[in-house]
C-alpha positions in Angstrom: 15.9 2.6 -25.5 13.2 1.5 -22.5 12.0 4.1 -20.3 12.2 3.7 -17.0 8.5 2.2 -15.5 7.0 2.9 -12.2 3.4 1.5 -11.7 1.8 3.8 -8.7 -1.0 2.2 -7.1 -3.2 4.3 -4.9 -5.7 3.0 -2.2 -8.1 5.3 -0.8 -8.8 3.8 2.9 -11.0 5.2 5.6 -12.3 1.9 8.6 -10.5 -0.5 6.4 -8.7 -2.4 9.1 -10.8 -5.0 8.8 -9.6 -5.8 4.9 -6.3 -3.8 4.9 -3.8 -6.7 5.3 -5.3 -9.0 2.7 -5.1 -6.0 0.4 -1.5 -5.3 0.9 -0.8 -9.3 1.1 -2.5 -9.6 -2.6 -1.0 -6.6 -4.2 2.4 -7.4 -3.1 1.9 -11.1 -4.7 0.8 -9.2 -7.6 3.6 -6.4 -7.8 6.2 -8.5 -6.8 5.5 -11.0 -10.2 6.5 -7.6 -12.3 9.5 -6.4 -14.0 8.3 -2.9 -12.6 9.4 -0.5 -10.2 6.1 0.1 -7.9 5.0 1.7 -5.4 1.7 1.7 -3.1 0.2 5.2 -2.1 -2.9 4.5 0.9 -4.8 7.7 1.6 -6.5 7.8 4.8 -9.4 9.9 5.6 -8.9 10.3 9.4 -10.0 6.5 10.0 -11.5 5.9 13.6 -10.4 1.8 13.7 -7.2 0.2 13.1 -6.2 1.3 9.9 -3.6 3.6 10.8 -2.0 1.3 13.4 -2.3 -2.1 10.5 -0.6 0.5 7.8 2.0 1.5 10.6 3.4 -1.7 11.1 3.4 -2.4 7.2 6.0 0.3 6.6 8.0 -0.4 9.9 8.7 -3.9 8.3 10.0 -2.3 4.9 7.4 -2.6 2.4 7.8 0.3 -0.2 4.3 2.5 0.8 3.8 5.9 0.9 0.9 6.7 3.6 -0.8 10.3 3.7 -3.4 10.9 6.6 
């Protein structure tokens, strides 16, 4: 019997708003191609640019991510 898969991906991210919706664009092209359960884990150290707003608006439009601040 197959176990059950989950591939985790964590992104560390502090001032990325200038590269953070490329990143998310190419790893969902990338995860979505899998026969895996995934999810994306962004961990922001108290950015002072866009970052947090860009991630925001990524979640509100239902893309599986799990942000910690």
């Amino acid at each position: 019997m197959r176990k059950h898969q989950l591939l985790s991906i964590v992104i560390p991210a502090y001032n990325e708003g200038l590269r953070v919706t490329d990143t998310f664009s190419a790893l969902l092209n990338f995860v979505n191609e899998l026969a895996l359960d995934w999810e994306i884990i962004i961990i922001d150290d108290n950015s002072n640019d866009r970052t947090q707003g860009i991630i925001n608006k990524w979640i509100f439009n239902n893309i599986i991510l799990i942000y910690i601040l």
